[in-house]
DRENZA-844142 format. One record per residue (C-alpha): residue number from 1; residue in one letter; x, y negated, z negated. Coordinates in Angstrom, 3 decimals. Example, Ala and Ser with C-alpha at 12.3 -4.5 7.8 and 13.67 -1.06 7.14 Angstrom:
# DRENZA-844142
marro num: 1, residu: A, px: 12.300, py: 4.500, pz: -7.800
marro num: 2, residu: S, px: 13.670, py: 1.060, pz: -7.140
This chain:
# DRENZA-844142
marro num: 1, residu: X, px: 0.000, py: 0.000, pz: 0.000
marro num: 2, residu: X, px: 1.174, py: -3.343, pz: 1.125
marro num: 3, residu: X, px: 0.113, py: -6.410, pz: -0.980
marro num: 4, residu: X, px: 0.576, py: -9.983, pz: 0.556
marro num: 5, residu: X, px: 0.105, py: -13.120, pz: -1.644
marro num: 6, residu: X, px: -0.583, py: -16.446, pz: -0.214
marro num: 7, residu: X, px: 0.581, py: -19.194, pz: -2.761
marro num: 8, residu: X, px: 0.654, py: -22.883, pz: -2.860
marro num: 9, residu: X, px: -0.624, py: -26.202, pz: -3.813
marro num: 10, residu: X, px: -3.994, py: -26.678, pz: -4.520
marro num: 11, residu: X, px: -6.108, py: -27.408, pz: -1.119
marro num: 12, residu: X, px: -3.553, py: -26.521, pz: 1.395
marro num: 13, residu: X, px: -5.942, py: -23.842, pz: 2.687
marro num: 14, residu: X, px: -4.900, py: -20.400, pz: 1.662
marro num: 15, residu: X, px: -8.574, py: -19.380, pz: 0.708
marro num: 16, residu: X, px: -9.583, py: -20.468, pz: 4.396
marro num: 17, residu: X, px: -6.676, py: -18.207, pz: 5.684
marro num: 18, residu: X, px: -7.569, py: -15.542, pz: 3.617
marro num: 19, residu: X, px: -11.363, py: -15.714, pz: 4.692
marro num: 20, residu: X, px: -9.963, py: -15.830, pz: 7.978
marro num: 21, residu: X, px: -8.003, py: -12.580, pz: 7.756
marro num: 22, residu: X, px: -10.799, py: -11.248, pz: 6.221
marro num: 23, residu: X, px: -13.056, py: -11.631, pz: 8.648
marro num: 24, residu: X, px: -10.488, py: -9.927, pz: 10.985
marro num: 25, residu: X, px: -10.705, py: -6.698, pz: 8.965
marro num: 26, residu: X, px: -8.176, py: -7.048, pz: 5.874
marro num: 27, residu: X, px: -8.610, py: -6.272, pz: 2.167
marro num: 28, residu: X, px: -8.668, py: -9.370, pz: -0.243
marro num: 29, residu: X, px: -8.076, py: -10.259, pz: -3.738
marro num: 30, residu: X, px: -9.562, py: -13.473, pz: -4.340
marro num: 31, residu: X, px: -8.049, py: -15.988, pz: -6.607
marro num: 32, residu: X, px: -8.758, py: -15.790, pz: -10.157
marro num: 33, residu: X, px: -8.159, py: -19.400, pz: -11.513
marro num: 34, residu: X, px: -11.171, py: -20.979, pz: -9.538
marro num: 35, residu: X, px: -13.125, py: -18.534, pz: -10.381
marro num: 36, residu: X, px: -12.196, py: -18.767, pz: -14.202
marro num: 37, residu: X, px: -12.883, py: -22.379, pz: -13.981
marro num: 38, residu: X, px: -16.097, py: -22.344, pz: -12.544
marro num: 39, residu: X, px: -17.448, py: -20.237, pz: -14.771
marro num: 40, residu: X, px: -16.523, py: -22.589, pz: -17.580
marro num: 41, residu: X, px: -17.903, py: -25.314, pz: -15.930
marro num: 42, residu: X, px: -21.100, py: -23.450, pz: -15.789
marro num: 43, residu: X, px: -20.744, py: -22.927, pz: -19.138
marro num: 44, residu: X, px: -20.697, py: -26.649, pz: -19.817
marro num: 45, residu: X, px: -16.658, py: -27.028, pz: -20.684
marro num: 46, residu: X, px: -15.231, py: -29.679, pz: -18.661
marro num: 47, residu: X, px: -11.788, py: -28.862, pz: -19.111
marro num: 48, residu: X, px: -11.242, py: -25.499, pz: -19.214
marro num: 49, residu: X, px: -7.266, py: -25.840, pz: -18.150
marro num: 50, residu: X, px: -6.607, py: -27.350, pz: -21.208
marro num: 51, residu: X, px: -8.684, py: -24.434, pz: -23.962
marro num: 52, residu: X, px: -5.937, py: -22.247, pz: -25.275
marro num: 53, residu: X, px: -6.198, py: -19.059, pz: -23.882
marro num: 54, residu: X, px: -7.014, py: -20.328, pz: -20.511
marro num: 55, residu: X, px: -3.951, py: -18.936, pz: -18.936
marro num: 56, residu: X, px: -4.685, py: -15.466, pz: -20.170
marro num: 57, residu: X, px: -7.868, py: -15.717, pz: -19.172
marro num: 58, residu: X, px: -6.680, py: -16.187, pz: -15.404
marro num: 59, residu: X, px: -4.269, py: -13.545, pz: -15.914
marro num: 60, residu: X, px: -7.069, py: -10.597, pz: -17.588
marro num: 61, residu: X, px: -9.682, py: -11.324, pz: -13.974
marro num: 62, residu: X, px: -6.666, py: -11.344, pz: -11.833
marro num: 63, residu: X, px: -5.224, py: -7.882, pz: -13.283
marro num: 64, residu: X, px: -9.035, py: -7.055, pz: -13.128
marro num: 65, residu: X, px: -9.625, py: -7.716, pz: -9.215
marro num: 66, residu: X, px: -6.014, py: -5.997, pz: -8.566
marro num: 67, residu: X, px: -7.003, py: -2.861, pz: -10.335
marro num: 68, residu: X, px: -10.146, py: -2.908, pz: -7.883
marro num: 69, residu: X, px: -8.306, py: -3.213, pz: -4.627
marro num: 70, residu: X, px: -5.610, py: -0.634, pz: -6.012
marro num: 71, residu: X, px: -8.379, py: 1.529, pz: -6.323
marro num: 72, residu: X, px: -9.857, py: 1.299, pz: -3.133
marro num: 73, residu: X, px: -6.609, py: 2.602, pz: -1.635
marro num: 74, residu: X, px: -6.267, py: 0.135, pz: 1.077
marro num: 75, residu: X, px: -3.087, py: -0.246, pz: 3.145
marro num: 76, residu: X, px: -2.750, py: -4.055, pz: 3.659
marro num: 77, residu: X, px: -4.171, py: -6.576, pz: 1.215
marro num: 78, residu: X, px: -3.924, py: -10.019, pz: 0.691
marro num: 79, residu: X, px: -4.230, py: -12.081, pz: -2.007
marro num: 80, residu: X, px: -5.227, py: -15.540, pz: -2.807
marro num: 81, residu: X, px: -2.473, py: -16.163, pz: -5.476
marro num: 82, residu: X, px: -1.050, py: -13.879, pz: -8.550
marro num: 83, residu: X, px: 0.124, py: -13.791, pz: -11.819
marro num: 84, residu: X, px: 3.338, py: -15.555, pz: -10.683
marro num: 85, residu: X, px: 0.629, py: -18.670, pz: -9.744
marro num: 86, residu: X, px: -0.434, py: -18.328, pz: -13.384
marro num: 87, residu: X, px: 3.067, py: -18.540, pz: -14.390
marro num: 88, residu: X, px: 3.416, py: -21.996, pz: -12.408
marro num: 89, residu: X, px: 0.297, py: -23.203, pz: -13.234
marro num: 90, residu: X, px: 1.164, py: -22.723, pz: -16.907
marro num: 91, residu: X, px: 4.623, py: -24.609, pz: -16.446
marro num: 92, residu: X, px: 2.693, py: -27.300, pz: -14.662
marro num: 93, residu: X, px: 0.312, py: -28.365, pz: -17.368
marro num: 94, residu: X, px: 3.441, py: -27.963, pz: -19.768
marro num: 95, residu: X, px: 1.400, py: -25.229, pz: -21.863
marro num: 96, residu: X, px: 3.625, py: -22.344, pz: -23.365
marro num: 97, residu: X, px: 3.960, py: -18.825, pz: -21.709
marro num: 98, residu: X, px: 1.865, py: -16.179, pz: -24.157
marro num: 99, residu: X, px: 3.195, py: -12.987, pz: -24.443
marro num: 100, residu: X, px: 0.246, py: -11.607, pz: -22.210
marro num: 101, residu: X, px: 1.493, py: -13.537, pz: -19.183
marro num: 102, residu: X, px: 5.197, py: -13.069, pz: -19.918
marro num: 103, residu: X, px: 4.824, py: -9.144, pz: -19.691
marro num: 104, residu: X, px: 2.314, py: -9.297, pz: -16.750
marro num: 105, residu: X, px: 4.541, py: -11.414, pz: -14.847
marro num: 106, residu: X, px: 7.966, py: -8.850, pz: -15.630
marro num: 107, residu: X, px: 5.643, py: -6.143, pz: -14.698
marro num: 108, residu: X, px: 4.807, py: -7.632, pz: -11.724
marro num: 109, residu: X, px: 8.592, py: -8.457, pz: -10.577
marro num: 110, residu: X, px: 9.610, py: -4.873, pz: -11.561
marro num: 111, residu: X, px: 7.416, py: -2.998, pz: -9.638
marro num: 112, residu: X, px: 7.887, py: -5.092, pz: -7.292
marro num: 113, residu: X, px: 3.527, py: -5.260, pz: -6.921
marro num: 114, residu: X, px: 4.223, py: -8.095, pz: -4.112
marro num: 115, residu: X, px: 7.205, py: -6.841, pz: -2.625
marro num: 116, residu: X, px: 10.073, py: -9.337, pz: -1.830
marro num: 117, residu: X, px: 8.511, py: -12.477, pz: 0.110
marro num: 118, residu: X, px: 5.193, py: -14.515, pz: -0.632
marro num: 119, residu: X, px: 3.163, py: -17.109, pz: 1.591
marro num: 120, residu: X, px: 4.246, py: -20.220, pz: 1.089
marro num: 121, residu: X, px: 1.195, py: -22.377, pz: 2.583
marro num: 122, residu: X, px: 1.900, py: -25.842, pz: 2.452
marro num: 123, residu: X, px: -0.238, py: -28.629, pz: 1.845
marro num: 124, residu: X, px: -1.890, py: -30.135, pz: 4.665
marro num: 125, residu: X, px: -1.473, py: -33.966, pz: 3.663
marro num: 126, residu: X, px: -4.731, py: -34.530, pz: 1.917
marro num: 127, residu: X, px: -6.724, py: -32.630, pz: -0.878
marro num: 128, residu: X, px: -10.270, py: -32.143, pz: -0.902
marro num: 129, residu: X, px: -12.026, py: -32.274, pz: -4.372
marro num: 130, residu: X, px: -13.866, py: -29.794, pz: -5.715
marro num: 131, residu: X, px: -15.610, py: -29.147, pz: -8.765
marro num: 132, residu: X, px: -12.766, py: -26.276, pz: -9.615
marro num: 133, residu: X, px: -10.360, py: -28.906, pz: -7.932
marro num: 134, residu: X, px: -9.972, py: -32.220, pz: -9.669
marro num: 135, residu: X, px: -6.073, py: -32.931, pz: -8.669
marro num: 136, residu: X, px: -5.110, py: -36.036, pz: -6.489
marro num: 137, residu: X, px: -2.468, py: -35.650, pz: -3.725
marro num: 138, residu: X, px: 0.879, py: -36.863, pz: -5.457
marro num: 139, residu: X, px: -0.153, py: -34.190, pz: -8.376
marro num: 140, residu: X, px: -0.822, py: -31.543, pz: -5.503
marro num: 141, residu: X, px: 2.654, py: -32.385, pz: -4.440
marro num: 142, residu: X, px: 4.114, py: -31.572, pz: -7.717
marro num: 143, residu: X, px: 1.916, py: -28.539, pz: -8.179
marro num: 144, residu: X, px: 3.294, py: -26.906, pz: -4.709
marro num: 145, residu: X, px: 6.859, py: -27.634, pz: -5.884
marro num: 146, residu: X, px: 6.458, py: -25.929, pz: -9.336
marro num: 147, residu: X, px: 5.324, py: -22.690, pz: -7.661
marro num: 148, residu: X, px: 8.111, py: -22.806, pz: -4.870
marro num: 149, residu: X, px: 10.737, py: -23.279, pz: -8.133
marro num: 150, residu: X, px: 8.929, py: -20.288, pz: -9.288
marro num: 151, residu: X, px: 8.409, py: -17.964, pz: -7.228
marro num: 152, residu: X, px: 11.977, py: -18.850, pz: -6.230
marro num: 153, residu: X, px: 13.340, py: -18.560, pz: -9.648
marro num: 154, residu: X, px: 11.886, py: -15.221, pz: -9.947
marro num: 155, residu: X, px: 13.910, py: -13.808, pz: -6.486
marro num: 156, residu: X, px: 10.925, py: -14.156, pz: -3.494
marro num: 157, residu: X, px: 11.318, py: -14.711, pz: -0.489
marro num: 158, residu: X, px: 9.166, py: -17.220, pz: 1.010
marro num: 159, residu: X, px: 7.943, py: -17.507, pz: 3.863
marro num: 160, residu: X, px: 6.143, py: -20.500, pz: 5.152
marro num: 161, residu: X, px: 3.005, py: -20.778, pz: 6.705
marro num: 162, residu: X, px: 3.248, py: -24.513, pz: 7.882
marro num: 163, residu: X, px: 0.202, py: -27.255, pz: 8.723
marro num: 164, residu: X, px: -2.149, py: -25.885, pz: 11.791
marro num: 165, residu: X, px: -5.198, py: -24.877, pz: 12.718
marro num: 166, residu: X, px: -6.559, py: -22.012, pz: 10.893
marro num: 167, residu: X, px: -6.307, py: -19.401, pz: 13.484
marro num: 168, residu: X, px: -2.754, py: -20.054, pz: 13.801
marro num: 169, residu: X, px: -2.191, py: -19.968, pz: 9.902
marro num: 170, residu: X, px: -3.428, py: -17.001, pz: 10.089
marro num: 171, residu: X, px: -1.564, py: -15.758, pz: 13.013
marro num: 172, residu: X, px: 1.481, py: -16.733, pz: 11.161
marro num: 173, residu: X, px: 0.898, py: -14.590, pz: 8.473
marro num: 174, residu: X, px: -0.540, py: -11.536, pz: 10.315
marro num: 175, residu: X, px: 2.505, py: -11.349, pz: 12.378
marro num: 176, residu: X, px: 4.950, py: -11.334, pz: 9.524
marro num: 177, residu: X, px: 3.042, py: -9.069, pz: 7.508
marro num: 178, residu: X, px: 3.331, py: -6.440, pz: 10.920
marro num: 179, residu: X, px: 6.591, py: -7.229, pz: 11.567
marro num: 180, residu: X, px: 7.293, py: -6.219, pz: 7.797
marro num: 181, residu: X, px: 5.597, py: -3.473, pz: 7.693
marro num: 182, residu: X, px: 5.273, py: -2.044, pz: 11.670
marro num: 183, residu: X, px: 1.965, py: -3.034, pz: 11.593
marro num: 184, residu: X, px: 1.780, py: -4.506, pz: 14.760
């Protein structure tokens, strides 16, 4: 089994390129942080980012949703973010790294779950607020280079999936994920 992450700032697209690769037949994992998020807000909590806990939170639906697709047994998935996002995202809004997301991210490097290279998708100049999404530009900005330093840091590969159209995103990424694996 082949897993694929697509990482980067916030609103650079990577949920539109993984709808898009969905569409065209792949397995996805979606991202657990928006979905976290949105369920707080439904809840009433403005602010979820900044409850502690809210990291390990991320990390329990994420390692939830990869059991699933494990499970299922298929041979290529892709997924919108990981636990190494969490990690980032953690370092970002300057909270501490729990033990649960410390362990889940060494786990993760040492089995190698996402093998050696990640999608980088970079920002596409402008961010589009949602309710999940409340970050300006110049934060976005920061954001993406806090999970390059990290996912860096922790030995991946990145490859980039530069600003395009969608189909060609997602061209991008099919055809390195074939090349890497003879898929193609």
């Amino acid at each position: 089994m082949s897993w694929y992450v697509l990482t980067g700032a916030p609103g650079s697209g990577k949920t539109a390129i993984l709808r898009q690769l969905e569409q065209d037949g792949f397995a996805v994992v979606e991202e657990a942080a928006t979905d976290v998020i949105a369920l707080a807000h439904a809840s009433g909590q403005a602010e979820p980012w900044a409850w502690p806990g809210f990291a390990e939170r991320i990390v329990a639906l994420q390692r939830r949703r990869e059991q699933v697709a494990a499970e299922h047994g298929q041979q290529t998935v892709f997924l919108d973010r990981s636990v190494i996002c969490t990690l980032a995202l953690s370092r970002f809004l300057g909270h501490p790294v729990s033990p649960l997301l410390a362990a889940e991210v060494d786990r993760a490097v040492a089995e190698r779950r996402y093998g050696e290279a990640v999608f980088f998708v970079r920002g596409l100049g402008f961010v589009t607020p949602t309710a999940a999404r409340r970050i300006n530009q110049e934060d976005a900005a920061a954001f993406e280079k806090v999970h390059e330093e990290t996912y860096r840091d922790l030995g991946f590969r990145l490859i980039e999936v530069g600003a395009a159209p969608l189909a060609d995103r997602a061209e991008v990424v099919k055809r390195a994920a074939g090349m890497a694996r003879g898929l193609v």
